[in-house]
Z-matrix of the N, CA and C atoms (Angstrom, degrees):
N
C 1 1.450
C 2 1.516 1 110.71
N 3 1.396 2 116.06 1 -43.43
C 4 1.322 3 130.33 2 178.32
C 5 1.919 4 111.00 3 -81.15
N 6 1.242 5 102.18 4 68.58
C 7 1.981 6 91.97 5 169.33
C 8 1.359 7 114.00 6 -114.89
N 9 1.399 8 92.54 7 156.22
C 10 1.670 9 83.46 8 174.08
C 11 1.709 10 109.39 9 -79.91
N 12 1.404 11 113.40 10 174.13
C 13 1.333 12 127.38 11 -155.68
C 14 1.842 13 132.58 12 69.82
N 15 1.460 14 85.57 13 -56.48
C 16 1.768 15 109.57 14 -174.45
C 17 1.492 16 112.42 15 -155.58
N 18 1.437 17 103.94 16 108.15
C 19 1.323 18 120.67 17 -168.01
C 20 1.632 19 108.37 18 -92.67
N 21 1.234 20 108.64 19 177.99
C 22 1.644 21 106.09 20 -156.89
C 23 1.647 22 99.88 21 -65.84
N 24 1.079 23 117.34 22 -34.50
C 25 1.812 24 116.51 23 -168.92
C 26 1.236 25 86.92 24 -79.07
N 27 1.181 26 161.07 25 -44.85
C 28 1.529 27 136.09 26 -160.76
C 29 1.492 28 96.51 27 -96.28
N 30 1.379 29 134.67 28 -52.41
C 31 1.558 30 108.70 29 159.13
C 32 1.316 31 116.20 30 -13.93
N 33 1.846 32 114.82 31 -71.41
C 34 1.305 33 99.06 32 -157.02
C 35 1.736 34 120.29 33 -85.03
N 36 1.221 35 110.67 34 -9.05
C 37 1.551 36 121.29 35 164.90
C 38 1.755 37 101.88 36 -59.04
N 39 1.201 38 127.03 37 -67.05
C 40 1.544 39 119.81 38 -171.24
C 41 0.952 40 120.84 39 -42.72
N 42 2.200 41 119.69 40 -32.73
C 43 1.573 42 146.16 41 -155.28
C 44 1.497 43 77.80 42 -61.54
N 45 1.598 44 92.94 43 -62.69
C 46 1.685 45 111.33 44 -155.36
C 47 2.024 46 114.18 45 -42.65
N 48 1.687 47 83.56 46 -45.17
C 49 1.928 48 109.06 47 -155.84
C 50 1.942 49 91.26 48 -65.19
N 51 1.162 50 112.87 49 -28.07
C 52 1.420 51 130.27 50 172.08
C 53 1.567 52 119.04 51 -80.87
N 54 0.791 53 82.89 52 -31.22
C 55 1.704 54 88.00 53 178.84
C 56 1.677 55 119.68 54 66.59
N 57 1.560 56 111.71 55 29.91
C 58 1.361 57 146.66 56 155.72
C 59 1.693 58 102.30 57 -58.67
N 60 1.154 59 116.54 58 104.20
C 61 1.904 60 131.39 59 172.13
C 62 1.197 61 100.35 60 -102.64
N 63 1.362 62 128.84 61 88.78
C 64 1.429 63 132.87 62 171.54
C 65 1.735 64 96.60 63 -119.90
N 66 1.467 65 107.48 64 151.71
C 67 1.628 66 97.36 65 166.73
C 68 1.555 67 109.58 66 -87.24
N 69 1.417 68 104.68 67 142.75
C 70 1.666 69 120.25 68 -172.05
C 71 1.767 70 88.61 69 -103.83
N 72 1.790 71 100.03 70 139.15
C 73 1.841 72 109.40 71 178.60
C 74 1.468 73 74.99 72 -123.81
N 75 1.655 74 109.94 73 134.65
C 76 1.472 75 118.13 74 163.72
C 77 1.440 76 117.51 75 -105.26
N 78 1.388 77 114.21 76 100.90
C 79 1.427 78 140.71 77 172.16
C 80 1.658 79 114.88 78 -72.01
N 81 1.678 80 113.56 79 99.02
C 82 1.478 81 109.05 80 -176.82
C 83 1.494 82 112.45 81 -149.23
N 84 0.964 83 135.73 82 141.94
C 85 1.476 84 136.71 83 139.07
C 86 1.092 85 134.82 84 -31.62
N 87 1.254 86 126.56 85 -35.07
C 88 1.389 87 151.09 86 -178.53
C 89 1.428 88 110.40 87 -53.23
N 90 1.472 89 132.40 88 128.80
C 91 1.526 90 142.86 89 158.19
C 92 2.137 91 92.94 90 -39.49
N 93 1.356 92 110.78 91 -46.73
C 94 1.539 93 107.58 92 -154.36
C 95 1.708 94 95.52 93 -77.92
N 96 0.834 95 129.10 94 18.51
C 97 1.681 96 124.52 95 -174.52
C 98 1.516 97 110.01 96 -43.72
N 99 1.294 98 107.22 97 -59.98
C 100 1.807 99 103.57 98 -168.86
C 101 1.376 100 111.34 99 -79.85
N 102 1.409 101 113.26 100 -23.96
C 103 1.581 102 112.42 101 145.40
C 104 1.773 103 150.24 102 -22.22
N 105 1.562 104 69.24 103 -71.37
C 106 1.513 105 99.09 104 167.68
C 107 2.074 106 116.34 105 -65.37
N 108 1.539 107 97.93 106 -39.58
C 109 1.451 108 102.61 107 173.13
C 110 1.204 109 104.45 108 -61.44
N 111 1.170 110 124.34 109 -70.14
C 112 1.662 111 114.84 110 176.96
C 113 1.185 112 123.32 111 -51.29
N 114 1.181 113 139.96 112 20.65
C 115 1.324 114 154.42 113 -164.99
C 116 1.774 115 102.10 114 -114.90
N 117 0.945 116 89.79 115 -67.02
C 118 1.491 117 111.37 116 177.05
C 119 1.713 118 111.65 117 -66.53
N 120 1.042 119 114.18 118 -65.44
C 121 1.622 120 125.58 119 165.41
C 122 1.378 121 98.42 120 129.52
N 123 1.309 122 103.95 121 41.44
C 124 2.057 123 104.54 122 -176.91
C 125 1.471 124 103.51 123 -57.49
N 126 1.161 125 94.94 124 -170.41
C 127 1.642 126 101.96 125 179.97
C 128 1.475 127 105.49 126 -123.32
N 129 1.478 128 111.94 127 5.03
C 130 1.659 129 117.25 128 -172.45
C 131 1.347 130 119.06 129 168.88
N 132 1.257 131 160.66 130 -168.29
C 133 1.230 132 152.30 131 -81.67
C 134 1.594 133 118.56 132 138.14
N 135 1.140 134 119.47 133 137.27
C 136 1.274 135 132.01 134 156.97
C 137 1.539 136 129.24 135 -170.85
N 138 1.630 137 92.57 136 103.55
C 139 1.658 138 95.42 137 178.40
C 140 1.687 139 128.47 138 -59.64
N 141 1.417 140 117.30 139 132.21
C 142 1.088 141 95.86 140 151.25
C 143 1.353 142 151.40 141 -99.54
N 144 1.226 143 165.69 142 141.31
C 145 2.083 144 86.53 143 36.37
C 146 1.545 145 106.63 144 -100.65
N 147 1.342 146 113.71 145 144.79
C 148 0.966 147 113.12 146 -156.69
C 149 1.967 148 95.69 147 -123.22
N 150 1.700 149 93.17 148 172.98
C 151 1.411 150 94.79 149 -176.80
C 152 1.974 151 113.42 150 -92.50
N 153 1.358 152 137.81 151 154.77
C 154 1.207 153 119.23 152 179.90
C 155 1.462 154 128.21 153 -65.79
N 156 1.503 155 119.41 154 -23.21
C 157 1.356 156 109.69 155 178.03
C 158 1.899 157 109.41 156 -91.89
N 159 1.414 158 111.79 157 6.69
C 160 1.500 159 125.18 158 155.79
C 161 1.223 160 121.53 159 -69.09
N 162 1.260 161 114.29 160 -41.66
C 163 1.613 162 146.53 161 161.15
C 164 1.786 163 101.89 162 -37.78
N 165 1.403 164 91.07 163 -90.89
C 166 2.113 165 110.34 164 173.07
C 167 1.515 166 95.67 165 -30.41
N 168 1.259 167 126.61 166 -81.45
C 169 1.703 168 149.57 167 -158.94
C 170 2.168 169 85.56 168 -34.23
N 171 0.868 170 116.68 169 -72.54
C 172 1.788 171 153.04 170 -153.98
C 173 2.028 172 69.17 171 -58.23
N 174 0.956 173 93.18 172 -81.91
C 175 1.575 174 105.46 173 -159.77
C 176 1.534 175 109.93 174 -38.65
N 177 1.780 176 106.60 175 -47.75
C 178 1.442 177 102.84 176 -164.01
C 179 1.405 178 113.30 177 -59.74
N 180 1.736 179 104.11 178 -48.64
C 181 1.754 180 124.04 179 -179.29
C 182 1.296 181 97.18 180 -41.91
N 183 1.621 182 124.39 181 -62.25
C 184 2.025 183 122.37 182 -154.78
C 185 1.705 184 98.32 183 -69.22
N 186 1.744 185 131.86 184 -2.44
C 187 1.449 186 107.35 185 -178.84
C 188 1.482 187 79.45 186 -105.25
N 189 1.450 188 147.73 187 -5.00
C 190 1.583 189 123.66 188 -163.84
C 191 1.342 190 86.46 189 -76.42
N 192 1.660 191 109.67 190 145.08
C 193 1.488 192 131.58 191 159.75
C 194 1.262 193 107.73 192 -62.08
N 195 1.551 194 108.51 193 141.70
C 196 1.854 195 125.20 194 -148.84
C 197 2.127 196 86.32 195 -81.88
């Protein structure tokens, strides 16, 4: 959520302003993570630090069709 240049909310505002439908996984440090996903309209979440098959798990759910 936190990058330099283009942070996760203006990523996902441009996705939107484009009309680009990709699923967004929100990767953060932050206590506000699932917050912030719903903020954005992610499709999922992942705190860090996290473990790798938490990673896979996170990943598989945000490509299943809604």
């Amino acid at each position: 959520m936190r990058m330099p240049v283009l942070d996760g909310w203006e990523f996902a505002r441009i996705m939107k302003e484009r009309g680009i439908k990709v699923p967004i996984l929100v990767m953060t440090a932050a206590r506000d993570a699932r917050r912030w996903a719903q903020e954005i309209g992610a499709q999922g979440y992942v705190s860090k630090p996290f473990h790798l098959p938490d990673l896979v798990a996170a990943v598989e759910k945000t490509m299943q069709p809604e």
